[in-house]
N, C-alpha and C positions, 0 to 999 in steps of 0.2 A: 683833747686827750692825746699825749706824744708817743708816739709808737716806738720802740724798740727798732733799731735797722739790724735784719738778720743778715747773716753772711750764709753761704750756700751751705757750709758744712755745718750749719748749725739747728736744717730745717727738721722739723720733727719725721717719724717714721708712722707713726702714727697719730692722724686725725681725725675730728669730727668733719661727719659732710652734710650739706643741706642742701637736697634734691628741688630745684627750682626751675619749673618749664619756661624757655626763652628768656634767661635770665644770662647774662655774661659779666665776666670779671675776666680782665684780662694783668697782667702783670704791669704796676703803677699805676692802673687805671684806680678810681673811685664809687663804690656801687654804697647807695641805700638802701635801708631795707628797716622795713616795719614791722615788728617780728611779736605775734601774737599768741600763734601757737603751744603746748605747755610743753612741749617736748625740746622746741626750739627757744625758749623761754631758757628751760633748763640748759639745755646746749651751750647758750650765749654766757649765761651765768658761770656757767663748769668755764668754759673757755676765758672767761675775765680770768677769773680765780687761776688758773695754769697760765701758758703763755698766748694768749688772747688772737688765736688762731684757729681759722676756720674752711673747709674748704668749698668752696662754691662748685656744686655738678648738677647736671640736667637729666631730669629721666627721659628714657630713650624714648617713651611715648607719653605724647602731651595728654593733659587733664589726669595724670596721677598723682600728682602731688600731694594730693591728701590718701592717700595710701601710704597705707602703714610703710612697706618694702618697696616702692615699683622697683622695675628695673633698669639701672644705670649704664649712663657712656663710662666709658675709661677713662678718660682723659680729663680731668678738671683744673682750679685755680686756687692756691690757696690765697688767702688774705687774712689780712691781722686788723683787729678792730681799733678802728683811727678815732673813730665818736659815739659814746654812748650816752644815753637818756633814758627817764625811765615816764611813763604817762602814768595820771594818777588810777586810769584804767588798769593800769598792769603791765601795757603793753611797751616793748622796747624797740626805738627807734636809737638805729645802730649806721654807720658806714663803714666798709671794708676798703681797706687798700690791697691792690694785688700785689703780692711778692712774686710767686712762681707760678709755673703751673705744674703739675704734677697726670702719672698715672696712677691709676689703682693696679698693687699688687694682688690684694685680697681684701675681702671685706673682717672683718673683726667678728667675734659670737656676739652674738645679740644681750649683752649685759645690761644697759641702759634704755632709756627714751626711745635717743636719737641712734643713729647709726655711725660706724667707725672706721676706718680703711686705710691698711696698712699700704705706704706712699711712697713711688718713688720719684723722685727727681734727676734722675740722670742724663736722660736725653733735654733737660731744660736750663742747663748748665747760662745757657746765653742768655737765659730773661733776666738775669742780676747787670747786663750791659744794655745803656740805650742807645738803640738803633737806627740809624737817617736813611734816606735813600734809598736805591732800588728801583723806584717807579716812577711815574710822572705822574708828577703833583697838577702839571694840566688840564691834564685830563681827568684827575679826581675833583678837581674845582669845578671843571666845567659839569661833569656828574653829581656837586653836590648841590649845583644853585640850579639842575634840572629835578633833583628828584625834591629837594626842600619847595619848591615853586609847588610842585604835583601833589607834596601834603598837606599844604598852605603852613609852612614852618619859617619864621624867620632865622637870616643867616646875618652871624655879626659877623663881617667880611676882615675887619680888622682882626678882629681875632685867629678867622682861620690864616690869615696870611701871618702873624707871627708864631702861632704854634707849630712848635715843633713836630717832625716826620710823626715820629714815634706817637704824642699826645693825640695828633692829628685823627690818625687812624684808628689809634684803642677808642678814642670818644666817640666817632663816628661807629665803629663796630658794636660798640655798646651801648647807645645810646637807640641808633636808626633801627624803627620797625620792623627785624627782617626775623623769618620765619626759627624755629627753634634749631630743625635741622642745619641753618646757616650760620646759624649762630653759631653752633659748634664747629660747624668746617673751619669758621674766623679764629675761633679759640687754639684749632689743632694746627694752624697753617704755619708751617715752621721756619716763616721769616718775613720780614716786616715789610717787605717787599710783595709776597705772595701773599700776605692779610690785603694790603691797599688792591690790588689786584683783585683780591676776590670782594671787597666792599664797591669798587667802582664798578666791575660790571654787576654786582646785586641792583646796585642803583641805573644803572644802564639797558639793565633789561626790564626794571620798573618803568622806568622812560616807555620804553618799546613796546610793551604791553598795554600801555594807557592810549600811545599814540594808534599801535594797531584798533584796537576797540573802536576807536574814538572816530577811525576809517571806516572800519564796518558799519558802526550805525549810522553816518553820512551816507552811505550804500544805501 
């Protein structure tokens, strides 16, 4: 399914959101998602039918998601639906591509299912540019084949040596186990420089933590 390439001044003002604990979408990145729910069901739907956009946000305290309202961070992602399917259960297995990220101005009255939130994008003006450099990729290598070893994950080394800064960092942000709260510092970090940063020492301190432990009970 071929997505539309939005240009900044064309992103909407108002969208649907779907409140997702530890879930992240970053800008170009690729997120699935299995979407069963009847509200989010409808969501997906209404969003084909308009311009097939959706924003990915995290409630601010984990295990609410099946709450009707919990309450939200400000800062989310939006994404436009790349792949869609539908299971003969009903259920829709979907992927988002990230365009931008956005804040929440306001939330929308309560008219439908899902929930709505009026959006801006000002301050995210640079996620329509992709980003190199900044940090040392050294030292994020040597962090990535210590903390993949500690979750027993294999690493296709060829890979990470030809991706790019940018894909580098969104996959690893989005992808690596890291707590919801982190998850969002990585979202709101306002440069692709300060994201590797904050992924390598997230992995850096997992290192440190497994190896202290690991001292203690030798003790």
């Amino acid at each position: 399914m071929a997505t539309k390439t939005l240009r900044f001044d064309e992103l909407p003002r108002t969208i649907p959101v779907f409140p997702l604990t530890g879930v992240l979408l970053l800008p170009r990145g690729r997120l699935p998602l299995n979407i069963f729910e009847p509200r989010y069901l409808k969501m997906v739907k209404d969003a084909r039918a308009g311009a097939g956009l959706i924003g990915m946000i995290q409630p601010v305290k984990a295990d609410t998601d099946m709450d009707d309202r919990p309450e939200i961070y400000r800062v989310g992602c939006l994404g436009a639906i790349a792949e869609y399917s539908e299971t003969k259960d009903g259920r829709l297995h979907i992927s988002l591509a990230g365009v931008c990220r956005f804040d929440i101005v306001d939330e929308m009255p309560a008219r439908k299912l899902y929930r709505e939130v009026l959006a801006s994008y000002a301050p995210y003006r640079a996620d329509f540019e992709v980003a190199s450099g900044g940090f040392d990729r050294k030292r994020l290598a040597r962090a990535i084949e210590g903390f993949f070893k500690l979750r027993n994950l294999k690493v296709d080394w060829s890979a990470v040596a030809k991706a790019p800064d940018d894909a580098l960092v969104s996959a690893l942000a989005m992808m690596c186990p890291f707590a919801p709260s982190e998850k969002q510092a990585l979202l709101e970090a306002p440069s692709l420089g300060e994201r590797a940063e904050i992924v390598t020492t997230l992995m850096e301190m997992a290192l440190a933590s497994r190896h202290s432990s690991a001292a203690t009970t030798r003790q």
